[in-house]
Each structure stands twice: as C-alpha cells, then as structure tokens.
C-alpha positions as CSV (number, residue, x, y, z in Angstrom):
1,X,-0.1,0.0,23.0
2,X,-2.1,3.1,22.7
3,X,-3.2,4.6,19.3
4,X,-1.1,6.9,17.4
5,X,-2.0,10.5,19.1
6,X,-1.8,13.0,16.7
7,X,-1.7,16.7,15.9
8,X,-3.1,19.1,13.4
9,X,0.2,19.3,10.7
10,X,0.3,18.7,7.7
11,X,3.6,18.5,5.0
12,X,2.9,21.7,2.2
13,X,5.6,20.5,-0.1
14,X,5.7,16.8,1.2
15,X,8.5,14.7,-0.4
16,X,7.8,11.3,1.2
17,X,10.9,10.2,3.3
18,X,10.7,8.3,5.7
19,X,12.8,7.7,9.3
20,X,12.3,5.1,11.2
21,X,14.7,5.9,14.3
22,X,15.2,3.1,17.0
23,X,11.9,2.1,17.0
24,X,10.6,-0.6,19.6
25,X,7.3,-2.5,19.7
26,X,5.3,-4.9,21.2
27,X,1.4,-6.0,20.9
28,X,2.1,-7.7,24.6
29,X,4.3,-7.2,27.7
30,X,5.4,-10.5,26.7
31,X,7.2,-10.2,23.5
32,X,8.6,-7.4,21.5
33,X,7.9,-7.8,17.7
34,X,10.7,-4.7,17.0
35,X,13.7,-4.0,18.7
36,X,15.6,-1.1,18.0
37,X,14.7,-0.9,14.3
38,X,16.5,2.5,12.9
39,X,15.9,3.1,8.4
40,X,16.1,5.6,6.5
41,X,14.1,5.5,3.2
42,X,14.5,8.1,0.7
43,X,12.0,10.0,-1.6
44,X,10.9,7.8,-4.4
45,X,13.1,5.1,-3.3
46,X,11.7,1.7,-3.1
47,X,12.8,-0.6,-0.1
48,X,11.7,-4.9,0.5
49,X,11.4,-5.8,3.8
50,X,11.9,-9.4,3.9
51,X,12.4,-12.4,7.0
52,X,10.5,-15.3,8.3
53,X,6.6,-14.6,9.3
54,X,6.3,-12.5,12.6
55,X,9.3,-10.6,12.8
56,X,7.4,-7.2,12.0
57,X,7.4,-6.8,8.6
58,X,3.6,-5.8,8.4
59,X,4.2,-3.8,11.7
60,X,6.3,-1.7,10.4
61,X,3.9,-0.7,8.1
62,X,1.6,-0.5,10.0
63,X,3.4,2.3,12.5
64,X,3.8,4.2,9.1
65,X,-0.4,4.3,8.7
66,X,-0.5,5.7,12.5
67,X,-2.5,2.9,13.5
68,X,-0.5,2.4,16.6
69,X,2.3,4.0,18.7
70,X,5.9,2.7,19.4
71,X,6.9,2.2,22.7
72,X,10.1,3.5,21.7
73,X,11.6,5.9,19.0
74,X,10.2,8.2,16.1
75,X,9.0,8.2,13.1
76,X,9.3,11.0,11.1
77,X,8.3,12.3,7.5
78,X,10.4,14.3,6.1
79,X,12.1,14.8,9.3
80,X,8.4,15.8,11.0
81,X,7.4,13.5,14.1
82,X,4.3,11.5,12.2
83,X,2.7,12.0,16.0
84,X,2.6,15.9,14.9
85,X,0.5,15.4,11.7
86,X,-2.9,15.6,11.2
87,X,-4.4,11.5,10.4
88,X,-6.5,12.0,7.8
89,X,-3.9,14.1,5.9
90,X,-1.3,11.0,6.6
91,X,-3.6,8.9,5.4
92,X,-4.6,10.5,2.2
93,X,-0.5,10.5,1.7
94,X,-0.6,6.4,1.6
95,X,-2.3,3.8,-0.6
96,X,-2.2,-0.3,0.0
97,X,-2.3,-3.2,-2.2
98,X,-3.4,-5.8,0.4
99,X,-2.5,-9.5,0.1
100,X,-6.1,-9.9,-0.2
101,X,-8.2,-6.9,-1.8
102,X,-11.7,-6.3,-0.4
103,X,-14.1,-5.1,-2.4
104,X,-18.2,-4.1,-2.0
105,X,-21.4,-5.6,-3.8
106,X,-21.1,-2.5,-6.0
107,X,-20.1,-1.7,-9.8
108,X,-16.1,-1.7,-10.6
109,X,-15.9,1.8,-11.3
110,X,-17.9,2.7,-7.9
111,X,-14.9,0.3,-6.0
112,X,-12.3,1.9,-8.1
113,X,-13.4,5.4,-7.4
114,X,-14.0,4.9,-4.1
115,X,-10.0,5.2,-3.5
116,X,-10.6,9.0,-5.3
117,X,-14.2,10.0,-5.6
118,X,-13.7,13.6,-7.1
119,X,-12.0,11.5,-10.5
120,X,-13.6,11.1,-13.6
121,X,-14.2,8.4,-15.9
122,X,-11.5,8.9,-18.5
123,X,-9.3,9.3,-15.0
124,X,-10.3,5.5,-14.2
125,X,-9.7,4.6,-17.9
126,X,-6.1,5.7,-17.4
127,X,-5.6,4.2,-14.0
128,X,-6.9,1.0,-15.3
129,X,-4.7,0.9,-18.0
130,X,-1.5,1.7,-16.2
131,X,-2.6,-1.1,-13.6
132,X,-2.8,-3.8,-16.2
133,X,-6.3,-4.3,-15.8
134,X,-8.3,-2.3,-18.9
135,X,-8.7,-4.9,-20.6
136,X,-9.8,-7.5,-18.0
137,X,-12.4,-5.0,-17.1
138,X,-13.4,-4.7,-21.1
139,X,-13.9,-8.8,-21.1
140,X,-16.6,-8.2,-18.8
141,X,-20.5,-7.9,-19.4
142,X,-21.1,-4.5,-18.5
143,X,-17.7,-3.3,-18.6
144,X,-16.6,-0.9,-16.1
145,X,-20.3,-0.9,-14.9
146,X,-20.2,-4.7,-13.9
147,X,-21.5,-5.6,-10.6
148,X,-18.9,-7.2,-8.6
149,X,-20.6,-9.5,-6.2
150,X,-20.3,-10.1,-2.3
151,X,-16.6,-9.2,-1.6
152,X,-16.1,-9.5,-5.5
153,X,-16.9,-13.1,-5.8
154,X,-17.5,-12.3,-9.6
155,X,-13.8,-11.3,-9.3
156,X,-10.7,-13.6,-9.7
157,X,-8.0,-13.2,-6.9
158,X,-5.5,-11.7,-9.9
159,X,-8.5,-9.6,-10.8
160,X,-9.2,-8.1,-7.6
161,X,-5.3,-7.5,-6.9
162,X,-5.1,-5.4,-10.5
163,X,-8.2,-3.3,-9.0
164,X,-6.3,-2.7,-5.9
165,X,-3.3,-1.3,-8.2
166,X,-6.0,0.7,-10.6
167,X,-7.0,2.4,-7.1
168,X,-3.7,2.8,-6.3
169,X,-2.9,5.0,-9.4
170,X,-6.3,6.6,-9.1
171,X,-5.3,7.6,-5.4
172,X,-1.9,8.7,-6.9
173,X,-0.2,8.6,-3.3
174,X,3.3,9.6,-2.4
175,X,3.8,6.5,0.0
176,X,3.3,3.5,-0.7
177,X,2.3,-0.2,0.4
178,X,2.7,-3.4,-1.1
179,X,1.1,-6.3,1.8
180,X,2.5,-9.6,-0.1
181,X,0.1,-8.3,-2.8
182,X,0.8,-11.5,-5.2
183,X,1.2,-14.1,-2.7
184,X,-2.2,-15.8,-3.5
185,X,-1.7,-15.6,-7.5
186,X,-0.9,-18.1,-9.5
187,X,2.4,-17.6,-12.0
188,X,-0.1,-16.2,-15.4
189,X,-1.6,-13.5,-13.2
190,X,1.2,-12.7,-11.0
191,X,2.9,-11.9,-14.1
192,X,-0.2,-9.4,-14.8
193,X,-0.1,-7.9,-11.4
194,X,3.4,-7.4,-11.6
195,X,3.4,-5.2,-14.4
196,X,1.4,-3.1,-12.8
197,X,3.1,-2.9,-9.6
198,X,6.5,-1.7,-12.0
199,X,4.7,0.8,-13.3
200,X,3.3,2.1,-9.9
201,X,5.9,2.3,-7.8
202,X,7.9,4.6,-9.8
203,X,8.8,7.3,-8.2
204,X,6.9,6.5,-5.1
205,X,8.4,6.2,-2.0
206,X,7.5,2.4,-1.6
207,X,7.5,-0.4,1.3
208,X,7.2,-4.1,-0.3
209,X,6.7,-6.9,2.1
210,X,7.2,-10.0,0.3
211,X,8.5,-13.4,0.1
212,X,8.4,-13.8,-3.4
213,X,11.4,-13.1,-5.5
214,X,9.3,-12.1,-8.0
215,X,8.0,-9.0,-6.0
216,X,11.5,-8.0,-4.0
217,X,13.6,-7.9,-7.4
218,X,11.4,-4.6,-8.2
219,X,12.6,-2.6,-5.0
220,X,15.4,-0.6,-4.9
221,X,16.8,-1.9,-1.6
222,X,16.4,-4.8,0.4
223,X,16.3,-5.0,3.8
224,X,16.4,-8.1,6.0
C-alpha cells in the first residue's frame, strides 16, 4: 500500500476523537489483515484492542500514525479525513510506549527530552515522577545525567518502559499509544509500569494493545 498522502491541516482546538469508518487493509494482495473495521473512540476515552497475534491490532495503530493508507475507508479526527492533515502536526498529536523502548548511548535526561526538547529540567522532574520512575532515576550514579549505554544496556527492561512513560508525559500528547508496553516485564516492575500508565492515560484519548489483563482492566472499553 502506498504511504499515507497528506495535506497541509491542522486541528486549532483539537479534541482527539477518533473514527475509524469501514476501514480495509492489506500488506499483500494475498491477505487482508482488516476487513471492514468501523469504531468510534471518543475524547479522553480509553479503548483495548485485544485478539490472537495478527489480526491487526498494531495495524490499526499504525493507520492512526499515517504510516500507511487503507485500501478502503476513512479515518478521521475529529471528523477531519487524517489524509487532509499536515504529518508532522499528526505526529506531534501522538506519543507511544513501545513493547520494547529504544533508547541512544546518551544521558537519561537527553533520551527523556528528546520526546520535548523546548522542556526544562524541573519539567522532567515532574514527568519522571508521574511516570513512576523519579526514583529509579535517583538510585543511579549520576542521577538524571547517567549515561545509558548502547540501546540502554545500563537500563532494565522495566526501567526503559518507565522512560518511555516519563517521555510520554513530557510529550503531553492528546492521543495515545500503548504497543503491549509490559509484555516483557516481570510481575514487580509491571506493577511499576503500570502505575504510571494509570496515571497517563487520564484524560487521553488512548489505544492499548495488550494481552495482559493487567494492562486491558485500565481501558475504558474493550474491543475484540
């Protein structure tokens, strides 16, 4: 499929619904991943996505970010055709916690900021804190200026996922992503990670992709 075309719009007083409307898709002539897929998510709300591997989940998601096109359908944003609006201004809208965060051979504060360079430090303080991860980040030698490693091997996997949320709240996004972001964890720092993700996806307009229970009891909505 072709990627997303887009215009030059952006939202002034953007709310952050979503409308997926009969959407299709397929990465091959072969198979269709989404057929006919039609949901509404409202402002703030937040909805789980849940089913076996490789029915779209991720996909879906991924249409949202404007990385590609469906072959059928619309999506809009606050009833505006995402194909009309301007990327980089769709993209500043959205923030992801990945399954797996990756992060640079840099200090944590330059990978935390890097999600909003114009912050400050008391900005990243407050961030960190609402992410559950202040006080990980004060364990360490240098603190917030601790130097992470390749791909943050100085990092545990719970670690890295509490960055990905500090960046999230740093970002402060209207939409948001949640990739199976504690999948990897084990039950102590899912428990940490969790916490965090309460806290930021209030009032978010939120897509969770998980299999976990753990994650999917937070949403508003499921959908299967």
């Amino acid at each position: 499929p072709e990627e997303m075309k887009h215009g030059n719009k952006i939202i002034k007083d953007f709310k952050g619904k979503i409308n997926f409307q009969n959407i299709c898709f397929s990465y091959t002539k072969e198979k269709e991943i989404l057929n006919n897929i039609s949901l509404e998510i409202l402002p703030g709300e937040s909805v789980a996505l849940v089913g076996e591997s490789g029915v779209g989940k991720t996909t879906l998601s991924e249409l949202v970010m404007g990385y590609y096109q469906p072959s059928k359908g619309k999506i809009s944003l606050d009833n505006i055709d995402i194909s009309k609006l301007k990327l980089k201004w769709l993209r500043e809208q959205i923030a992801i916690v990945p399954q797996e965060t990756s992060v640079f051979n840099d200090t944590l504060i330059k990978n935390i900021k890097f999600a909003n360079p114009s912050a400050n430090f008391n900005d990243v303080v407050k961030a960190a804190k609402a992410a559950n991860a202040h006080d990980f980040i004060m364990s360490l030698p240098k603190k917030y200026d601790t130097l992470v490693g390749e791909r943050g091997v100085k990092l545990s996997v719970g670690q890295k996922q509490r960055v990905a949320i500090t960046m999230a709240f740093l970002k402060n996004p209207k939409l948001l992503i949640l990739d199976e972001p504690t999948s990897a964890l084990d039950a102590k720092s899912e428990r940490y990670v969790q916490e965090g993700i309460k806290q930021l996806i209030k009032g978010r307009t939120t897509l969770i992709i998980a299999h976990r229970f753990s994650t999917v009891r937070n949403a508003d909505r499921i959908v299967v």
